[in-house]
N, C-alpha and C positions, 0 to 999 in steps of 0.2 A: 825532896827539898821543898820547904814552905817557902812563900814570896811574901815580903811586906809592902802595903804600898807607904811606903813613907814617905816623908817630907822632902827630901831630896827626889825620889821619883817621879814625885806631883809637880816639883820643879820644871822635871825633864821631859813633862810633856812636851811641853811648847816646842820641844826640837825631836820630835819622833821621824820625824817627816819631814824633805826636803826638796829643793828641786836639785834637778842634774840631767844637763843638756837634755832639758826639754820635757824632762818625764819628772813627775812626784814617785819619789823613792824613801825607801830607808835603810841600813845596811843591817852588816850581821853584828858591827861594835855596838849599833843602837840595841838592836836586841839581847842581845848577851847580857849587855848594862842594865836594861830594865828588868828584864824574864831572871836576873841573878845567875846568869851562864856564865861557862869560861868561852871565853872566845874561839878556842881550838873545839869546842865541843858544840859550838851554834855552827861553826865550818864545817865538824863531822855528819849534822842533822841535814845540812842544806847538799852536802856531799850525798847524802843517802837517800834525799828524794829526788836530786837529780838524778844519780843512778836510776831509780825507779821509772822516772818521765821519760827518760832516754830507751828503755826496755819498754816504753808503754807504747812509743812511736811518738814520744811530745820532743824531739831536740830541738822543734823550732824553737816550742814554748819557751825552754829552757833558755836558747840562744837569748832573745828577747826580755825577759824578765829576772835573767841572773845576770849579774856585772861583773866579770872578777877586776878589783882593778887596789890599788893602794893608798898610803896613806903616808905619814911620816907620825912615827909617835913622840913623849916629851923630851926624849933624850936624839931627835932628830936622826931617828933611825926609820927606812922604809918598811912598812910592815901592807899586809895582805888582808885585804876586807873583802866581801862581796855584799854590791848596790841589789835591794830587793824591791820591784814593783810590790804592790798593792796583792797584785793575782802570787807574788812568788810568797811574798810574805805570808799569806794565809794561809798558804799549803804549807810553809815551815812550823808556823803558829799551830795547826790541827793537834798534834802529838802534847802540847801546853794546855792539858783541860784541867788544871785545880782551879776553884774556887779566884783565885787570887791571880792566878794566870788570865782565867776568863776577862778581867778586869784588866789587865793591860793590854788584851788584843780587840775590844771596846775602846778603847785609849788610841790605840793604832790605826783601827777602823773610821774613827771621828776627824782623826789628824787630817786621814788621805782625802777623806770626805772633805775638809774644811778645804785643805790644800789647793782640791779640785777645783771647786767652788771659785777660791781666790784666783785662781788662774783661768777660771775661762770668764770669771766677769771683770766691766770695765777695770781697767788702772784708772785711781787717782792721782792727777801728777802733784809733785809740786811746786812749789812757785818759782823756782830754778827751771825746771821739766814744762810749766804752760810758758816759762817765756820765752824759753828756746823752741818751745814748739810754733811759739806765733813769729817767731822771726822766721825760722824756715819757712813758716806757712806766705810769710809778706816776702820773703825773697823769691818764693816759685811763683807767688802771683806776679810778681815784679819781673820774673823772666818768661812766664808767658805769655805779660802784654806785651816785654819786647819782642816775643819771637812774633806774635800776633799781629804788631806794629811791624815790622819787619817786613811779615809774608801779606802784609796788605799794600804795603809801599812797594813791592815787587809785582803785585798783581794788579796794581794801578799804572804802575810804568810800562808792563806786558799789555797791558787795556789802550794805554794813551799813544803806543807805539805804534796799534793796530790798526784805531780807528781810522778811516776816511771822510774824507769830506761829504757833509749831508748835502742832501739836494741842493738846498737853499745857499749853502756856501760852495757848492758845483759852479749854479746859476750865477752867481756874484763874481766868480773865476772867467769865468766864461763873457761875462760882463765887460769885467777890468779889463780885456783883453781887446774884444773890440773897440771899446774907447780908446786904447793908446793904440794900436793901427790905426781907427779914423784920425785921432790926433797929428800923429808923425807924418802919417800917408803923403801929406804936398810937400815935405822936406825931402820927400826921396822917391817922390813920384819919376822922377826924372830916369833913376836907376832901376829901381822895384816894383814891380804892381803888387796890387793887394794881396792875392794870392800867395807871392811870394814871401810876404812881410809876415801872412798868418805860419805859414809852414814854419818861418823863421823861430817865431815868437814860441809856437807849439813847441820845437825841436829846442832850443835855449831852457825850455821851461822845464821840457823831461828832465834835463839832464842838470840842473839848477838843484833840483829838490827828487833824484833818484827813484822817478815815476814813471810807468810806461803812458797816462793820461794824466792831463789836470785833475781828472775826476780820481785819483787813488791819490791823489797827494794826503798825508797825514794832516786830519784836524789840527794838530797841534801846531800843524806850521802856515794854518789859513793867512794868517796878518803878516808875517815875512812875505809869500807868496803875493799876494796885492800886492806889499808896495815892493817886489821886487818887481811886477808886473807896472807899476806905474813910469817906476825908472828903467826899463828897458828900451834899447837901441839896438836895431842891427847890424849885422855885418857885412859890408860890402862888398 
């Protein structure tokens, strides 16, 4: 059988080659169509070299690079293709050496080449595709400042919970404290000696702001502390 490349062929480049789940393929309706095969007879060639790979020890190969899978033709009936990689396709293509064959499996070879090409470099989106991409993009940055704001305000409340009183707010405790015993002391000198009024004031204070010393009371609560410290009175 002679092959022409005619006009309608030179069309059909541009669809030699396609993608399918993930691989650049072509089937056996492409080929039949272009090489001018019946389709039952590009089934029989792909039938016969599998046979061969399978008796060679290649069934992975085969597994891999043949697809048997369907179609639906124009009268919407299910009919039977097999998807061809690159590697299967060429080794069906070997037995196709006219002149004119040579010329469509160049055809074939360019496509997967191109194909490749197209798939492993960047995608251009577009303008649909960058703007949905940049809202995604401002909505994840927009949820990981929350989460960031978040786990900073929890790590600041864990900090602020922790802290104790510094020296110098120790000293100023410890301060307030003498002052209002000297203060009170002639109002209750009567009943209390000093001693008694400090143990007071210590023992009110633990237990005021859940410390076992003035010195672990939380920074946070230095300025309650004073002036609860200031307005304190014992108990009789």
């Amino acid at each position: 059988m002679r092959y022409e490349m005619t006009k309608e062929t030179v069309k059909l480049v541009d669809k030699l080659v396609f993608v399918e789940k993930g691989k650049v393929v072509t089937d056996s309706l492409t080929v039949a169509e272009v090489f001018g095969k019946e389709h039952k007879n590009v089934i029989r060639d792909i039938g016969a070299q599998g046979d061969k790979l399978h008796k060679a020890g290649e069934s992975e190969f085969v597994k891999l690079n043949f697809e048997p899978t369907s179609y639906f033709d124009k009268s919407n009936r299910k009919q039977f293709k097999i998807n061809l990689t690159e590697d299967a396709f060429t080794i069906i293509a070997m037995s196709y050496i006219t002149p004119e064959a040579m010329k469509f499996k160049v055809k074939f070879i360019q496509e997967f080449k191109r194909m490749r090409e197209e798939l492993s470099g960047p995608k251009v989106l577009s303008e649909r595709e960058q703007l949905i991409a940049s809202m995604k993009l401002s909505l994840s940055n927009s949820e990981e400042l929350t989460a960031i704001k978040t786990e900073v305000a929890e790590i600041k409340e864990q900090v602020t919970n922790k802290i104790t009183l510094d020296h110098g707010e120790q000293q100023a405790i410890n301060h307030a404290i003498k002052q209002r015993v000297e203060s009170i002391f002639p109002d209750f000198e009567q009943n209390m000696n000093k001693p008694k009024l400090y143990a007071q004031i210590h023992s009110h204070l633990r237990r005021a702001f859940a410390s076992p010393s003035y010195r672990t009371i939380k920074s946070k609560d230095f300025d309650e502390a004073m002036a609860w410290i200031r307005a304190w009175r014992p108990l009789l």
